[in-house]
C-alpha positions in Angstrom: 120.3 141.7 63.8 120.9 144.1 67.1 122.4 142.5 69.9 119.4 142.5 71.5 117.7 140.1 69.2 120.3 137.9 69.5 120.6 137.7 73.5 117.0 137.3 73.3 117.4 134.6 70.9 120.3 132.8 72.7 117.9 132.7 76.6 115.5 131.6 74.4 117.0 129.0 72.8 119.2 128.2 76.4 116.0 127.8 77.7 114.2 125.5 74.9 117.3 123.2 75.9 117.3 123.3 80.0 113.1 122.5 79.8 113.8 119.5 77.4 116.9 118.4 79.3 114.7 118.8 82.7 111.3 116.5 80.7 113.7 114.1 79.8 115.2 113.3 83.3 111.7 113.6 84.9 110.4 110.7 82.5 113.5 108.7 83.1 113.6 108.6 86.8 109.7 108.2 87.2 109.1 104.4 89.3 108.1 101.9 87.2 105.0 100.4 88.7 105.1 97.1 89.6 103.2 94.3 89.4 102.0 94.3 93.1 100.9 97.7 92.5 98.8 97.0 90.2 97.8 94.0 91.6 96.9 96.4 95.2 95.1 98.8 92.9 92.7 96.0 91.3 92.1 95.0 95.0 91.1 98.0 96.2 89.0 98.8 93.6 87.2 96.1 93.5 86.5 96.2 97.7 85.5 100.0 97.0 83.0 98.7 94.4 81.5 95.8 96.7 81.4 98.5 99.2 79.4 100.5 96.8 77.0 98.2 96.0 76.3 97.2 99.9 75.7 101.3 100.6 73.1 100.9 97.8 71.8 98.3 99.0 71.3 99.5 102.4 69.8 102.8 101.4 67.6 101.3 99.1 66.6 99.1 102.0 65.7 102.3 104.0 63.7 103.5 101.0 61.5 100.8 101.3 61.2 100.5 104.5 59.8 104.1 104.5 57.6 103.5 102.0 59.2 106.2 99.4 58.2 107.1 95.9 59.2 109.3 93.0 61.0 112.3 93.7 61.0 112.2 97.6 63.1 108.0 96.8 65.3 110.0 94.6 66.4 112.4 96.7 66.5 110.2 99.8 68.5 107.7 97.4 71.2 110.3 96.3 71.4 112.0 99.5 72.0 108.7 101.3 74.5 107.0 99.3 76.4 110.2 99.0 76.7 111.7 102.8 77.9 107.2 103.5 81.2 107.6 100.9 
């Protein structure tokens, strides 16, 4: 082989060795999550989906209240529970 080939083999090979050095660190100093955290996420997600389902009920509320049917519901439904998020 030229001396080309083999400087191109050695950075790539250098390289190969930095990126799997670099992965390695990355995966051992990401935070552990805790149990708190996930006990926090559960929470919130659960209020977001209470909050959900109160939006929908309001809206569907407003539907009725107008007196709204097929298409002209659907589009008041969608429109309403998405501009309240």
């Amino acid at each position: 082989m030229s001396r080309i080939a083999y400087a191109l083999s050695a950075a790539v090979l250098a390289s190969t060795l930095s990126l799997g050095v670099t992965f390695a660190q990355t995966l051992m100093t990401a935070p552990a999550t805790t149990a708190t955290d996930k006990a926090a996420a559960k929470q919130k997600k659960a209020e977001e989906a209470k909050m959900k389902k109160q939006m929908t009920a309001d809206c569907t509320k407003q539907a009725k209240e107008q007196k709204m049917t097929g298409a002209a519901r659907t589009k008041f439904m969608k429109d309403c529970t998405s501009k309240t998020m």
